[in-house]
N, C-alpha and C positions, 0 to 999 in steps of 0.2 A: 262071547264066551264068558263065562259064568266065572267068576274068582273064588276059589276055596279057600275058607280064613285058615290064618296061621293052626295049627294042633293047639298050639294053647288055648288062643280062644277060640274052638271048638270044645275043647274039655271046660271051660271056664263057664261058657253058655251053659252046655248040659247040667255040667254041678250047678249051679245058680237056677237052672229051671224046674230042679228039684223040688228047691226051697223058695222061689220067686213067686208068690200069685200075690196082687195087692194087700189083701188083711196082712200075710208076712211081712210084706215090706212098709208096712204101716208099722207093724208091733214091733220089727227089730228098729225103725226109726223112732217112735214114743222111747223106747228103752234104753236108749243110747245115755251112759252117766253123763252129768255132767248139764247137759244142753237142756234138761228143764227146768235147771233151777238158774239158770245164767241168759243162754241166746234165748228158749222160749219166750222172757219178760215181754219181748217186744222191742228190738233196738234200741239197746241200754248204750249206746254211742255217745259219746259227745257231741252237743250240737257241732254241726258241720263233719263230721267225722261221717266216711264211706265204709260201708263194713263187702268184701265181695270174698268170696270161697270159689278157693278153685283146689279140686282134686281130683285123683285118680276114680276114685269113686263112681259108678253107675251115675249118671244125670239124673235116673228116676230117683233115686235118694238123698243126692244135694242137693236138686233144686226144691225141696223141700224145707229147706234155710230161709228163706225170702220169705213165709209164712210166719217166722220166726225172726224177723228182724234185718237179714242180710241185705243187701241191695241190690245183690247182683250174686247168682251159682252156678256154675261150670263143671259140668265133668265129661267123665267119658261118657258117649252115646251107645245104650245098649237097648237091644229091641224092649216095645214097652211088655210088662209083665201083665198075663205069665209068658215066659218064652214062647214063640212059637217059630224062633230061626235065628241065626248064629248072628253075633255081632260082629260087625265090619271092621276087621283090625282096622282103618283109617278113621275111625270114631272114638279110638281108644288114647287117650293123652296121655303124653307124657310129660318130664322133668323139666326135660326143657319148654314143653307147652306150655307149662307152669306161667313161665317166666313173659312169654311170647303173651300171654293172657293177663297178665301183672299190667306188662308196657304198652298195651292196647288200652287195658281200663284209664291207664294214667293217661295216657295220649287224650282219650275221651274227655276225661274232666278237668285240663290240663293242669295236672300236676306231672314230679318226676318219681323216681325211683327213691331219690331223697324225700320224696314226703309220704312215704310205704314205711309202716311196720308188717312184717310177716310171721304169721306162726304155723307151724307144723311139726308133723310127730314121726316124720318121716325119712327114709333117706331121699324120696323122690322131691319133699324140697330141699333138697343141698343146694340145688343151682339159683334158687330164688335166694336162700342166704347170702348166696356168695355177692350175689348185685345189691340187696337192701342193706341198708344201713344200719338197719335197728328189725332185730329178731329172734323172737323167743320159742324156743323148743318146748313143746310140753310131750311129756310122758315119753322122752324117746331114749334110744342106750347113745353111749358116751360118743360115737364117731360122727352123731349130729349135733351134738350138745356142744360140742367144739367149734362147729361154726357159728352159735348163737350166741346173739349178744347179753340174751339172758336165759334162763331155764324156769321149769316149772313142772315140779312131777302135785299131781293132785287129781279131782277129780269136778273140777268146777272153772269152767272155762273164763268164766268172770273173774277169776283170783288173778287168771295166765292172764286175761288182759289188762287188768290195775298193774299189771307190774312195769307200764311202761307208758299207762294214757296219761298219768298227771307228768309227766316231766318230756311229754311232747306240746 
């Protein structure tokens, strides 16, 4: 028996296969502020330092970070573009996946939760704030800025991350 994804993501695919054929999803990634004048350099890290992205975000669009320095990108799994059939609500991450995706990576390289800095602009990282020690909000309203140990509103992701690489 064939499974019918949730409503939402049936209207979510539709809307997105509107605007999904590769050149898009190419130009709205090129356009995104921020990430070419900071992540595009090429893993401006610190020697030894892991850079990994996990978001809610389509996987055809984060893992487009790793081209760009990251070492590792997660997201939700959406058919590849252009549409041609509804994504599998069990492909779609969530808050707490987030998190489950955190202490996996660590697990892997073994480090802990203590040697994570986390950023996001989200409410969907709350629950990753809530376990890391050290974590900076960028660009987001007050009820996640509360949980971070630092903030950052701008528009160059390089700035959000010197605010915590020399004093780790």
């Amino acid at each position: 028996m064939k499974r019918r994804p949730a409503p939402v993501v049936g209207r979510l695919c539709r809307r997105r296969a509107e605007v999904a054929c590769p050149l898009a999803v190419t130009a709205a990634f090129e356009a995104r502020p921020g990430w070419r004048a900071s992540v595009r350099s090429g893993g401006n890290q610190e020697p030894g330092e892991y850079c990994a992205v996990v978001s809610l975000s389509p996987s055809f669009f984060v893992e487009r970070l790793t081209g760009w320095g990251a070492h590792a990108a997660h997201g939700s799994r959406f058919p590849a573009v252009p549409f041609k059939e509804l994504a599998d609500p069990a492909g779609l991450l969530s808050a707490a996946a987030k998190v489950a995706i955190a202490d996996r990576l660590c697990a892997e390289s073994g480090l802990t939760r203590d040697d994570c800095v986390a950023y996001g602009d989200s409410l969907s990282d709350m629950n990753l704030f809530r376990v890391v020690p050290v974590s900076v909000v960028v660009n987001a309203d007050s009820r996640l800025s509360g949980l971070a140990t630092h903030s950052y509103v701008g528009k160059d992701l390089w700035d959000a991350y010197e605010l915590v690489c020399h004093g780790r």
